[in-house]
N, C-alpha and C positions, 0 to 999 in steps of 0.2 A: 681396791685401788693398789694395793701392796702389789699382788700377783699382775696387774695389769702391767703396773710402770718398770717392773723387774724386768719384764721381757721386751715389753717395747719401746724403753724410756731409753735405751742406748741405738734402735733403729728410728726413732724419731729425731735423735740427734746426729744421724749419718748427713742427711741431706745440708744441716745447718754446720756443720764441722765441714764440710766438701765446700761450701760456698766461702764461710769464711777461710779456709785454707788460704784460696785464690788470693785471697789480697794480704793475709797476716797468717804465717807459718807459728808464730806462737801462741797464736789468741785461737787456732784452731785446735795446739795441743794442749791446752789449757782445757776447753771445750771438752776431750776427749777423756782427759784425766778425773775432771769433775763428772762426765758421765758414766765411767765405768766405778770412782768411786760411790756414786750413789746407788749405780747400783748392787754396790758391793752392800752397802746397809740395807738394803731392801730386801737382799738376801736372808742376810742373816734376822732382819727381826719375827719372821715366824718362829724362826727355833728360839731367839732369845723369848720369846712370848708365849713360847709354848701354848702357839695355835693348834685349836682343836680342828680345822675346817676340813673337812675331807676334802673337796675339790669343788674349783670355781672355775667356772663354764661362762664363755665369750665368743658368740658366734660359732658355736659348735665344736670350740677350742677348751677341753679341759684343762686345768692346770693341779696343781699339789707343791706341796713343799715338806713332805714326809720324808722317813728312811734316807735310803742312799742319795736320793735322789735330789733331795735337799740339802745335804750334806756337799755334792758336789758341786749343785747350784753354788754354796759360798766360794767352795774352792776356785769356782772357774771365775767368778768375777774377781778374787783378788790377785788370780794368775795375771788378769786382764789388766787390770789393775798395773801390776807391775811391768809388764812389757809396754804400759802406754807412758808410763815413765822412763822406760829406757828408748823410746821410740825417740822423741827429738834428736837425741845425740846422734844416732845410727843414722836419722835420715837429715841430718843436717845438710844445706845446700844443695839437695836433690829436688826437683821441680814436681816431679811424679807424687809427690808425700800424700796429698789431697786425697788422690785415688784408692790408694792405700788406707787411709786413715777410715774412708767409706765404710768399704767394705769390714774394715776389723771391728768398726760399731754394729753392721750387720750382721756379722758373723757370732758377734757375743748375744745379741738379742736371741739369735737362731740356738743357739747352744744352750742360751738360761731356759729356753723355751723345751728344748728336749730333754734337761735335766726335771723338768718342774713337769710334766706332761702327765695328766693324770690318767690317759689310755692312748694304749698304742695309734689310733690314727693322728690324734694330735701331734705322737714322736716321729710318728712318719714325718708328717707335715714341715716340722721343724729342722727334722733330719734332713731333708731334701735340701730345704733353704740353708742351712749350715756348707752340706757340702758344695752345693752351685758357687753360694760365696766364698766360700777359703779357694777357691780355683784361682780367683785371680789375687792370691799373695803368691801363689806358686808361678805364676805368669807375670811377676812386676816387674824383673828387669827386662821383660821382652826380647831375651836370648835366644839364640837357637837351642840351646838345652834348656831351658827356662821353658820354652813353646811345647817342646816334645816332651817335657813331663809335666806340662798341664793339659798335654791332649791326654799321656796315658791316667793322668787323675782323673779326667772329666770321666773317661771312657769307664774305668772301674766305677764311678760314680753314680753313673748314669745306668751300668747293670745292677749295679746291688740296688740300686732304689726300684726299679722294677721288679726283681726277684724278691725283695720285700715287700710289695704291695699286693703282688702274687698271695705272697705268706699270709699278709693281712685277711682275703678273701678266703680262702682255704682256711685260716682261724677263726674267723668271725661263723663260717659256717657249719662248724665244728662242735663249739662253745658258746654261740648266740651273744657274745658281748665280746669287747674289747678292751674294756675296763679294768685296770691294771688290779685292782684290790678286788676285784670281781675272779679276776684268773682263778682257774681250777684246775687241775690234773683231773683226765678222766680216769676211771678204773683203770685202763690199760693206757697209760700216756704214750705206747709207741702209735696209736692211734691218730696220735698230733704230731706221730715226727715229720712227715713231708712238710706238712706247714710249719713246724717249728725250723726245718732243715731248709726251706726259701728263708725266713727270717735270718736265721744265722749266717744265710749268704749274706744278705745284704746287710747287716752288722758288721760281718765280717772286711766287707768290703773300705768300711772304716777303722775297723781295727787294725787292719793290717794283716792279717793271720794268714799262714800259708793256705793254698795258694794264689790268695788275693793280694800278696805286699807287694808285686811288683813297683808301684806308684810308692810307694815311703824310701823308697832308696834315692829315687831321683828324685822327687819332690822338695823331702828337706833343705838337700844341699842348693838347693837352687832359690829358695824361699828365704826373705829377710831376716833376721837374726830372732828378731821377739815373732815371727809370724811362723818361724820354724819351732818357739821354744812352744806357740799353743798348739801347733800342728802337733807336736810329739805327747806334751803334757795332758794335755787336755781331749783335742776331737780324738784324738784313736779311742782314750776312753769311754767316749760315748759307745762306740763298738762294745766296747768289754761291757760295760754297763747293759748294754741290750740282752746279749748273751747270758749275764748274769742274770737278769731278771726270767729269762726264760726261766733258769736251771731254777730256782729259786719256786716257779709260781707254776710252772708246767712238767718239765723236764727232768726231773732231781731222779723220778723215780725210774728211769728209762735207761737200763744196761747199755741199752747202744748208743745214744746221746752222750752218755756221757764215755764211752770208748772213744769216741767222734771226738768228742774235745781235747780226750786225754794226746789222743796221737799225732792232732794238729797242734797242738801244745810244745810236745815234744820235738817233732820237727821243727817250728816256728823258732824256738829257743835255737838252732844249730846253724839256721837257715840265716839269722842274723848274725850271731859271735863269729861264726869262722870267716865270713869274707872281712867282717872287722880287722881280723887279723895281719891284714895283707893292704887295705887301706892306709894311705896319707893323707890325706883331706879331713881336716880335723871333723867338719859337718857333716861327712860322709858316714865318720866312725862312728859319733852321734848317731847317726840315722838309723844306722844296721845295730847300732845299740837297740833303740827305740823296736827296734822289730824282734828282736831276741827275750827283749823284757815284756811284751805281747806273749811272747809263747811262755814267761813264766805265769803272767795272769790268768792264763785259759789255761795252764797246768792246774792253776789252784779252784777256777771255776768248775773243772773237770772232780776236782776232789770233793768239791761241796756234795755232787750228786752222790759218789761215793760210799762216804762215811757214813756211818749210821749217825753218828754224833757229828754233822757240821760245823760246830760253832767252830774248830780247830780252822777249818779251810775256809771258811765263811771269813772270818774277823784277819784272816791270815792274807787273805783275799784285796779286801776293804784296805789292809793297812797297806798294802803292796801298790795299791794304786793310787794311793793317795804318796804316798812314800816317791814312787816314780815321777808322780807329776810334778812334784815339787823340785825335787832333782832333774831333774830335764830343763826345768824354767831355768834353774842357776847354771846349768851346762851349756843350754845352748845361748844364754846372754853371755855369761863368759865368752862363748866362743865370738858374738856381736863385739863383746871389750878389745879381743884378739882384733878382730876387722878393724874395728874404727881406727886401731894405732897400729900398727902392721900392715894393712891392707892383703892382707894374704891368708892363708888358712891352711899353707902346703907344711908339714912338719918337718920337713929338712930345711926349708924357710926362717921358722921361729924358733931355734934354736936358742936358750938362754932369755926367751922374750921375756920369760915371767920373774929373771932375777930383780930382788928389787921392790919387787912390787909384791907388798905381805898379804894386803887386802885381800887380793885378787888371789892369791896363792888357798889364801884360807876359804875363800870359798868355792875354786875347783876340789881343793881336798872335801869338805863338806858334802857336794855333791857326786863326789867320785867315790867317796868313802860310803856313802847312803846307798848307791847304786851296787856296790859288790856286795854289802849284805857286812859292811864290818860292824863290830857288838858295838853296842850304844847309838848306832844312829838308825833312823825312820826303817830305811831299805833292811837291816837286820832282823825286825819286828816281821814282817810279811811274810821274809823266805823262813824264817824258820818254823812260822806257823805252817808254810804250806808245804814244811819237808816230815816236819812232825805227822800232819795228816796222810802224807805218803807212806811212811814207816809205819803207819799203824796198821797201812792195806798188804804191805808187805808182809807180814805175816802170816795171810790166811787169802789174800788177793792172787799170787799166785805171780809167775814170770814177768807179766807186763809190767809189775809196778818193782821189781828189782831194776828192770831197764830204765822207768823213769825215772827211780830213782837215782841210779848213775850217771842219769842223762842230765840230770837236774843238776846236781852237784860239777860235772864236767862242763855245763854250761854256766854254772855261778863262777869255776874258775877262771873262763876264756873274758868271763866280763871281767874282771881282776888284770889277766895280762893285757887288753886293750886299752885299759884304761890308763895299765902305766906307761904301756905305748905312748899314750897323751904326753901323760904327766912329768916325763922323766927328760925326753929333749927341751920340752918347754921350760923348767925350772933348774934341771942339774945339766943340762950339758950348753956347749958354747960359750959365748962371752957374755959378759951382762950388756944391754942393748943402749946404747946410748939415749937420753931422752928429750929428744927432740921435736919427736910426732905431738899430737894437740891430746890434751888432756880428755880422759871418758867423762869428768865432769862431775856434778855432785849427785845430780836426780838420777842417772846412770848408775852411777856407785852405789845408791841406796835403795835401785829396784835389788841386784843380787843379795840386799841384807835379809831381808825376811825370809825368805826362804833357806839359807843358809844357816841362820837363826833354828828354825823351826824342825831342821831334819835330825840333828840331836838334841832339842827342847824334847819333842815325843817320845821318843825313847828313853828319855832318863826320868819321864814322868809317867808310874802307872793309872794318875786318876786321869790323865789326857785319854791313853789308851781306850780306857774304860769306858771313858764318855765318847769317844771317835766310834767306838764298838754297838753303846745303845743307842745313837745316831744314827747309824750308817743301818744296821739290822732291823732298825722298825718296821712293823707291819710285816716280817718274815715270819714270825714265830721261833727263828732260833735266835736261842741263848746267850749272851754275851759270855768272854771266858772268865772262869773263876777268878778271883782276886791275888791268889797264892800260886796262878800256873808261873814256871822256873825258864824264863826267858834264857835264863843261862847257868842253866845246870851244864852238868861237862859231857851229858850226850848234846843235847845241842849245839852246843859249841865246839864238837869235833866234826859237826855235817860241815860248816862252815870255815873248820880249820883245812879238812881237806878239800876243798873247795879253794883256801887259797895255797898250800901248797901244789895243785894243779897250775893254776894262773901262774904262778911265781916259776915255776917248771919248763911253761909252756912259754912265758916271756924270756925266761933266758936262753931256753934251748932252740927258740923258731925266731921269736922275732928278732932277740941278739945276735945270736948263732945264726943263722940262715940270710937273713931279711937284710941286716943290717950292715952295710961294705961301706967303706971309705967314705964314714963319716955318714952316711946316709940311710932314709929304709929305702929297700925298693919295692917298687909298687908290681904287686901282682894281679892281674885281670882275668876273672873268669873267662874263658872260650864257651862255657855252657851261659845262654841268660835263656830263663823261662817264655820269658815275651818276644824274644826274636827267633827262636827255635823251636815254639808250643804254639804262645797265644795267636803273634799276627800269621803265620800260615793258617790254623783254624778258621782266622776269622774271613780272611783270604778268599780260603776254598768255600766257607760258607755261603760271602758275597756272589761269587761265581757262581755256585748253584743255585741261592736264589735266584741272580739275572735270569740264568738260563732256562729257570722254572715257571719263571715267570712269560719268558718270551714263547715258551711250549703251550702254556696256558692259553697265552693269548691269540698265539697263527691256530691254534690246535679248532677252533672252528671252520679260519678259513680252507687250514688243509682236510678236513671232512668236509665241508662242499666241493670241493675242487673235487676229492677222489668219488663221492656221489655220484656229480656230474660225469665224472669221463667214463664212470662202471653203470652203476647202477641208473640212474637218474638223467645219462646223456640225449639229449633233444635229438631227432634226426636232422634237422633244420635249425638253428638260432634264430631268433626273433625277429632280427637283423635282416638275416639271408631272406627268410619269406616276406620281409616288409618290402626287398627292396626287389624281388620277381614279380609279387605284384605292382608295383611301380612301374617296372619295366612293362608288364602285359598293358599295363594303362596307356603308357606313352606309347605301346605299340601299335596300337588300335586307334589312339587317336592320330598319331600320323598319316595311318590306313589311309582314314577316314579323310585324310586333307590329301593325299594322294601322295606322302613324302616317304623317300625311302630309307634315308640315314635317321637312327635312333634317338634324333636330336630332344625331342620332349621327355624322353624315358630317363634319360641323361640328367635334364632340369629339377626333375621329382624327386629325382634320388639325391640331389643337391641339396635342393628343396630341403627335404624329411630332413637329414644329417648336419645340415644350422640348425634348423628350430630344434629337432632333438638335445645337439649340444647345449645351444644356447639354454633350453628348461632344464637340464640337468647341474649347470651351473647357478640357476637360481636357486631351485630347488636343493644343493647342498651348502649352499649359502646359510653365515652364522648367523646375518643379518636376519634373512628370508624368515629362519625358523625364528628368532624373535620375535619378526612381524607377525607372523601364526598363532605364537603365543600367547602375544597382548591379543591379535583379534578372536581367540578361544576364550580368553579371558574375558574379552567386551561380549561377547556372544553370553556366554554365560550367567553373568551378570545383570543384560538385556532381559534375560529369561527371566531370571528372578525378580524380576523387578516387576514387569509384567505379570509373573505368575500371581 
């Protein structure tokens, strides 16, 4: 019952939160908050109970609540959790909330359901329903930007799930199960890379990873404040998570797999920081964050296969994602706090907004501070694990991973100057804002605490780690990290020092220096986008070809009997012409015969033939006619039997 009501105890309550919406906006969020809390407990009591069950099966539906997977299951419901708490304030007086409110119950059921999934078809399964649903938080204010980047979500959505289900078939017929704790590497794992490499499309396709993020740039911004903080926090993870478990259970041992991940890692990472850079739009810079901090995940997933020793990139991994999502939830409500009292989001706009306001201040720092990797908080734990497992390949790895590794460190910077991009007009520059606008409220103010709370909690505590580490790693076989590793000896804490001397460098010399005139940044706009210069031409010329292939297919019979007929197969007479000479010889003979001279009978026949002709040809291609034929084949038939 546990595994059942986890997953579908907040999709059974979509339909009764939608209805009551309709007549009581608070008794609906009420509804929501009580069912994402329960199932936040429902979560957690297999790990607090240290349930032994391997997996429970429901209509062909396995489930688990082991490893990571389990692990995430808690985190995503009290992600959920808390943006259903900041959810009234944000959608206060807006009529649309209902619809909204559906879907976010759906979408959590769809999500517990692919964290708890005890074999890949069930993740499929839930994966699909996850991504169908979050489409329409990206479609809720039914904008014209709002439309156009829920078409290009659905569009990514709708290939990686097929390119995935592909994977599915090619795996299942590979390895003869699907079964997550059944997974095996065969002798030679590149054996499984085609299937493993559809799978990681369609992963990918949630992750964001280049070059699938098209859709996270425009989505976010366009997506409610708590439905952007799960979109970023949480569903990409699912991607990383899929990924991961290949590497983990398939993949780990496969040089090129894991070159594959390394390189889209590293571009993913640059692909986001640098337009960041040139961004205004507070949710925008969020966004292209979110797809930057993707490519540091798959940098670190990329290392698990690597190392001889894992546990470094493994646990570096785990805490990195966990670290992110946490930090995402307080960034992009914060940015929800900015909306509700401001109504704006443009940073030459909110100048000085945040003097004033300590709360608020203290938990963008929290969150921003987690996200560059500063020592003591969550986001420091992850990167350093997963620079530590770089440095180690550097060594004896050879040129790729000196690139990564400056790639790494120059993109931990560029998150550094972005952020203070953020943080520096909003709190030190302008006037302090007068306070007029309507308060964020209490349950507002107390979704951004816990997580805020939590991103230097972990970090200043190594028995958290410890246990976040034997959690998240179960059923892998690797090792959790030793009790005495030196989270801040002063080689790691110079990856990270110059990492923010870069950022610090790069914000005063680009965004100060360059960007920043009279009082303002200016916004600077790619001329290159992937999707209007790559994707919709491809797809374009593909439509076109297939029309036109299709239209080839289909005359291509009738222009082979037409050229038959006029070479090879040509009649010396048509059907026609000799039906209607003899006609003619008929009515010749019989006028003879009466003594008349003008061809007036011959005339009649030919009249004659040419109705009854047309007229049976239009019966006879009559949809009706063939009907009637049908049912009387069928009573014939029948007849027969019956008799026989």
């Amino acid at each position: 019952m546990i595994y059942i009501l986890t997953v579908f105890l907040s999709v059974l309550a979509a339909p009764a939160a939608y209805w009551i919406g309709k007549k009581s906006s608070r008794a609906m969020h009420v509804l929501t908050i009580a069912a994402c809390l329960c199932t936040l407990v429902l979560s957690a009591l297999p790990i607090l109970l240290k349930d032994s069950t391997d997996f429970f099966s429901l209509l062909g539906l396995r489930m688990s609540s082991g490893g990571l997977g389990g692990l995430y299951g808690v985190l995503t419901a009290l992600l959920w959790t808390l943006a259903a708490l900041f959810a009234p304030r944000y959608f206060h007086g807006k009529i649309d909330t209902p619809r909204y409110i559906f879907f976010f119950l759906i979408t959590l059921g769809a999500t517990m359901g692919v964290f708890l999934a005890a074999d890949l078809l069930t993740l499929f399964v839930f994966f699909e329903v996850m991504s169908l649903a979050s489409c329409a938080w990206v479609a809720h204010t039914e904008t014209k930007q709002a439309l156009e980047a829920t078409k290009t979500y659905l569009t990514i959505s709708v290939a990686g799930g097929l390119v995935l289900l592909m994977g599915l078939f090619l795996l299942y017929s590979s390895t003869g199960t699907l079964v997550i704790r059944e997974l095996q590497a065969a002798a030679n794992p590149n054996t499984l890379l085609p299937a493993c490499l559809c799978l990681l499309f369609g992963f990918g396709t949630k992750a964001g990873i280049f070059p699938l993020h098209i859709w996270l740039p425009k989505a976010h911004p366009e997506a409610p404040a708590p439905a952007s903080a799960l979109l970023s926090g949480i569903l990409t993870k699912a991607g990383c998570f899929g990924a991961l478990l290949l590497t983990l259970r398939l993949m780990g041992g496969s040089q090129i797999w894991n070159h594959i991940l390394l390189v889209l890692g590293m571009i993913t990472m640059l692909t986001g920081a640098i337009p960041a850079l040139f961004a205004t739009q507070l949710k925008r810079i969020l966004a292209l964050s979110s797809l930057s901090q993707i490519g540091f995940i798959f940098t670190g997933i990329a290392m698990v296969g690597f190392a001889e020793n894992p546990s470094l990139a493994a646990q570096g991994t785990v805490l990195y994602m966990i670290g992110h999502s946490l930090a995402k939830l307080v960034l992009f409500l914060f940015a929800g706090a900015v909306y509700c009292t401001a109504h704006t989001l443009d940073l030459n706009a909110l100048q000085g907004w945040g003097k004033g306001r300590p709360l608020l201040h203290i938990c963008f720092l929290s969150g921003a501070l987690s996200l560059a990797g500063t020592p003591f908080f969550c986001g420091y734990l992850g990167k350093t694990l997963i620079h530590e497992a770089i440095a180690e390949q550097v060594e004896t790895g050879g040129m790729l991973f000196h690139i990564a590794e400056w790639i790494f460190l120059f993109a931990g910077g560029l998150t550094l100057a972005y952020l203070l991009k953020i943080y520096i007009p909003l709190f030190h520059m302008g006037k302090k804002w007068p306070k007029k606008e309507a308060k964020l409220g209490g349950a507002a103010t107390f979704a951004l605490i816990p997580c805020t709370v939590l991103l230097p909690l972990i970090a200043s505590l190594p028995n958290v780690c410890e246990k976040i580490a034997s959690i998240g790693l179960q059923g892998t076989g690797i090792s959790p990290l030793p009790a005495d590793f030196a989270f801040y000896s002063l080689h790691n804490l110079s990856g990270i020092g110059i990492s923010f001397v870069i950022g610090v460098s790069v914000f005063l010399g680009i965004i100060l220096g360059c960007l920043y005139r009279e009082g303002k940044y200016r916004t600077v706009s790619s001329p290159l986008s992937l999707e209007k210069t790559i994707y919709i031409p491809v797809f374009r010329g593909l439509k076109t070809l297939l029309i036109l292939l299709c239209r080839i297919l289909c005359d291509l019979p009738a222009v082979l009997l037409l050229l038959f007929k006029r070479t090879i197969l040509r009649p010396l007479d048509s059907p026609h012409e000799r039906r209607h000479r003899f006609l003619t010889r008929v009515g010749d003979a019989y006028d003879r015969i009466r003594g008349r001279d003008a061809l007036t009978s011959a005339d009649f026949l030919i009249d004659a033939y040419t109705t009854i002709q047309d007229t049976t040809g239009r019966i006879l291609s009559n949809f009706s006619f063939a009907l009637l034929m049908t049912c009387l084949g069928v009573c014939i038939i029948l007849i027969f039997l019956l008799v026989k």
